[in-house]
DOLO-300440 format. One record per residue (C-alpha): residue in one letter; residue number from 1; x, y, z. Coordinates in nm, 4 decimals. Layout:
REM DOLO-300440
> residu/num/u/v/w
> A/NUM/X/Y/Z
...
//
This chain:
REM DOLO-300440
> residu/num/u/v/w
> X/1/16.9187/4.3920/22.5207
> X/2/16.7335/4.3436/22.8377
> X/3/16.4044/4.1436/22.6909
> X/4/16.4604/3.8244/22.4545
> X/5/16.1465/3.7106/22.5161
> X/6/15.8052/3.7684/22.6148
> X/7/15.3877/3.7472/22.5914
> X/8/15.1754/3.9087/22.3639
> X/9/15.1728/4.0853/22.0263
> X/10/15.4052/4.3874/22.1142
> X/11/15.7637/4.3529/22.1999
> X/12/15.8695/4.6775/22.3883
> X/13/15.9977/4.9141/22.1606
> X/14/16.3451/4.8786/22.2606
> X/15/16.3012/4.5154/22.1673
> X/16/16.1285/4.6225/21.7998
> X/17/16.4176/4.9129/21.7431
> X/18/16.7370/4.6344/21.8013
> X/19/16.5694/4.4073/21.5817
> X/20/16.3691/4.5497/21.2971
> X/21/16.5620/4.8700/21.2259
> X/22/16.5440/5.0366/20.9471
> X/23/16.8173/5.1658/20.6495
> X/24/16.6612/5.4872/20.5163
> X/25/16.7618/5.5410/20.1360
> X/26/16.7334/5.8554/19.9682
> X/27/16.5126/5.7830/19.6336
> X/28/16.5798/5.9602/19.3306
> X/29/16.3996/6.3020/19.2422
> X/30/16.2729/6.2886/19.5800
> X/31/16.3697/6.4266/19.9468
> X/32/16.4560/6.2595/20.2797
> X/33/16.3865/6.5377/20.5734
> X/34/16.5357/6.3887/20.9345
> X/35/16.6231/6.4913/21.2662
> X/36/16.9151/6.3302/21.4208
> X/37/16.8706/6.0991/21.7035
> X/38/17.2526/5.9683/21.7605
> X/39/17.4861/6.2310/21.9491
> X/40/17.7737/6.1471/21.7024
> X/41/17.8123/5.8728/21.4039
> X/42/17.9965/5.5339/21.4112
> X/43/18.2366/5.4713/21.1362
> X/44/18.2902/5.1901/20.9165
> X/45/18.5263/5.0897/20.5851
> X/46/18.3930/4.9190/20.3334
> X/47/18.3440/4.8146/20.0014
> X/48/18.0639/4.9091/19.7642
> X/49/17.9261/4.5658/19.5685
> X/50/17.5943/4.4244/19.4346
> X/51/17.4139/4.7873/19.5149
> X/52/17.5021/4.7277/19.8657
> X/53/17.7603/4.8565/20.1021
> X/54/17.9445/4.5530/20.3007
> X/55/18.1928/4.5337/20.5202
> X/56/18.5715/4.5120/20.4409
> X/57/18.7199/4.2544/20.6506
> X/58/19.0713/4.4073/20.6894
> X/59/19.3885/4.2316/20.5253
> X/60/19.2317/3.8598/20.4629
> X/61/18.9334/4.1142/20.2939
> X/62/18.8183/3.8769/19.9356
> X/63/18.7059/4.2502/19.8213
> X/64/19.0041/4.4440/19.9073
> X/65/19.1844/4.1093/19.7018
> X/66/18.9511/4.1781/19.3855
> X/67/19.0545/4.5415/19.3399
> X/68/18.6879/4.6818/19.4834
> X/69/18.7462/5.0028/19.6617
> X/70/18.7527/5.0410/19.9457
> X/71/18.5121/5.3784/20.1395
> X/72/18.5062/5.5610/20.4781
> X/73/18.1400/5.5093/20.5572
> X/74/17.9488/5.7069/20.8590
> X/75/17.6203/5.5898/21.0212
> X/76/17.3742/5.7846/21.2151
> X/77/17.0363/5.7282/21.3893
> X/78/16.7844/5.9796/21.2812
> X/79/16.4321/5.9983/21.2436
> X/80/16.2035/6.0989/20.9243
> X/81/16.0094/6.4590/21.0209
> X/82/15.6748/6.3305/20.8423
> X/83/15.6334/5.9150/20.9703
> X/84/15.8432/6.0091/21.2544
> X/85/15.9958/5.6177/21.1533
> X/86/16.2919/5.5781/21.3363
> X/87/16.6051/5.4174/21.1199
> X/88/16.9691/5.4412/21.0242
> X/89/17.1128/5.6945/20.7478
> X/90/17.4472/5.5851/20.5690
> X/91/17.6455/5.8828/20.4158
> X/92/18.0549/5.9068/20.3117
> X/93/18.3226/6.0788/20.3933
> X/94/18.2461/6.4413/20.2176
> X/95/17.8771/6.4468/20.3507
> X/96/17.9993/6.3489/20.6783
> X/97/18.2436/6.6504/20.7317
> X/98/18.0122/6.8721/20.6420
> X/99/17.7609/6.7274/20.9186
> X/100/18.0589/6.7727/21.1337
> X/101/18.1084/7.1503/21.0463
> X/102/17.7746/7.2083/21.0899
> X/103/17.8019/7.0073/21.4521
> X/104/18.0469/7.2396/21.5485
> X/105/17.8316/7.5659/21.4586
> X/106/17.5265/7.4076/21.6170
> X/107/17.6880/7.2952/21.9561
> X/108/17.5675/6.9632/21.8728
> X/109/17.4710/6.6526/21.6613
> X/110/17.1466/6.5299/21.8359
> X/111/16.8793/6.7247/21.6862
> X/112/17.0060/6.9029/21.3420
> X/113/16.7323/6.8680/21.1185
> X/114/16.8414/6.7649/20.7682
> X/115/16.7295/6.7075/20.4172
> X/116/16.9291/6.4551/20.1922
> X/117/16.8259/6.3851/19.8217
> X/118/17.0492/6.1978/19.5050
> X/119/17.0302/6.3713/19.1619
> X/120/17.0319/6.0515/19.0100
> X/121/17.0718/5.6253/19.0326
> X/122/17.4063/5.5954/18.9387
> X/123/17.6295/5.4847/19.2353
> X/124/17.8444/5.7908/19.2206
> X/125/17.5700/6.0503/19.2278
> X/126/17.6720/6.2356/19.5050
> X/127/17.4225/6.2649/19.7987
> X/128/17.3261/6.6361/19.8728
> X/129/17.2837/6.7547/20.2191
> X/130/17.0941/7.0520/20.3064
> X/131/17.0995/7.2126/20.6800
> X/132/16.7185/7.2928/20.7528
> X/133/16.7533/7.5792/21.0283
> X/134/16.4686/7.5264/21.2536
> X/135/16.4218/7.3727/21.6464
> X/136/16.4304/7.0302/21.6663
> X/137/16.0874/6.8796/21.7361
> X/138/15.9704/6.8482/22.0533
> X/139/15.8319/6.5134/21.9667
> X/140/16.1704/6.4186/21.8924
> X/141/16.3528/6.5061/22.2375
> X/142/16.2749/6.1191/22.4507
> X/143/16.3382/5.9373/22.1350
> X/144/16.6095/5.7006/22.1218
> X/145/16.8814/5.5989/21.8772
> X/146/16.9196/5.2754/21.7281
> X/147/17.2526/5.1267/21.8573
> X/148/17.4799/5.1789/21.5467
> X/149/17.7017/4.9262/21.6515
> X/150/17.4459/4.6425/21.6893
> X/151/17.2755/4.7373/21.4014
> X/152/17.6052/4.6788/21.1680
> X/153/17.6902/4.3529/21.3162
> X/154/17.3254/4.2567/21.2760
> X/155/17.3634/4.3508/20.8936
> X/156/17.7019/4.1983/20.8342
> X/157/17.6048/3.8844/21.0016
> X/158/17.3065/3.8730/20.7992
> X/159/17.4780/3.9512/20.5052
> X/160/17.7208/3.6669/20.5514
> X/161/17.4471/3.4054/20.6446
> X/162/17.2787/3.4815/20.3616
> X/163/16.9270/3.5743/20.5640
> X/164/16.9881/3.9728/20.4738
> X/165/16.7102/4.0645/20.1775
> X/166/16.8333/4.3698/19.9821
> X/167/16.6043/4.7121/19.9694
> X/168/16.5759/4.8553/19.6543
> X/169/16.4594/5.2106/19.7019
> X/170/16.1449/5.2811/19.5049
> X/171/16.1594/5.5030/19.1812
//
């Protein structure tokens, strides 16, 4: 990141998008209708506890030693059609491959519009996916993605330290 500091009330927005990004979660009963800003997803493992996915920390992993289950995770910068909010979407392994089958008969990644909702709150309610077949936006086309990689060190850090405050979604 270029700026750490500077006057006035408004950091640039590549300033605001490294450090205030934000997790979209699909709410119950209701939909969650992106465009995707990343050209591919970064992949993660790890372990689902507290509501929350974290981090497994490989073979000294506390988790891993308690017997919590480990998950192939896939993040994505997207943003919502409606706010046009700019965030991160966290799916697993079956929702991923079919974003990646869909990739494939698109051409690309980078601006498939989707719509995600959950059926219900228990933690294995699947996600549901749903390819909307339209153009991308032309709003969409100079946006930028968040950098997936900072963005999950920021949250593991945080998570570790203690400073990370966890989102319930509303409903």
């Amino acid at each position: 990141m270029a700026h750490i500091s500077g006057e006035g009330w408004d950091p640039p927005t590549a300033v605001k998008d490294r450090c205030e990004f934000h997790w979209f979660h699909v709410a119950v009963g209701s939909s969650l209708c992106v465009v995707a800003l990343s050209p591919a997803p970064c992949w993660y493992v790890g372990h689902f506890e507290d509501s929350r996915m974290r981090k497994c920390d490989g073979p000294t992993c506390s988790m891993c030693g308690r017997g919590v289950g480990r998950q192939l995770r896939y993040v994505f910068s997207c943003v919502e059609i409606t706010t046009r909010q700019i965030g991160i979407l966290d799916v697993g392994k079956s929702v991923a491959d079919m974003l990646r089958e869909w990739t494939g008969r698109k051409g690309c990644f980078r601006g498939m519009m989707l719509e995600f909702t959950k059926a219900s709150r228990s933690k294995h309610s699947r996600m549901e996916v749903h390819y909307i077949d339209r153009p991308e936006p032309s709003w969409m086309v100079t946006m930028q993605p968040v950098n997936l990689l900072e963005a999950l060190e920021s949250t593991w850090d945080r998570q570790v330290n203690g400073t990370h405050k966890p989102q319930r979604p509303a409903g």
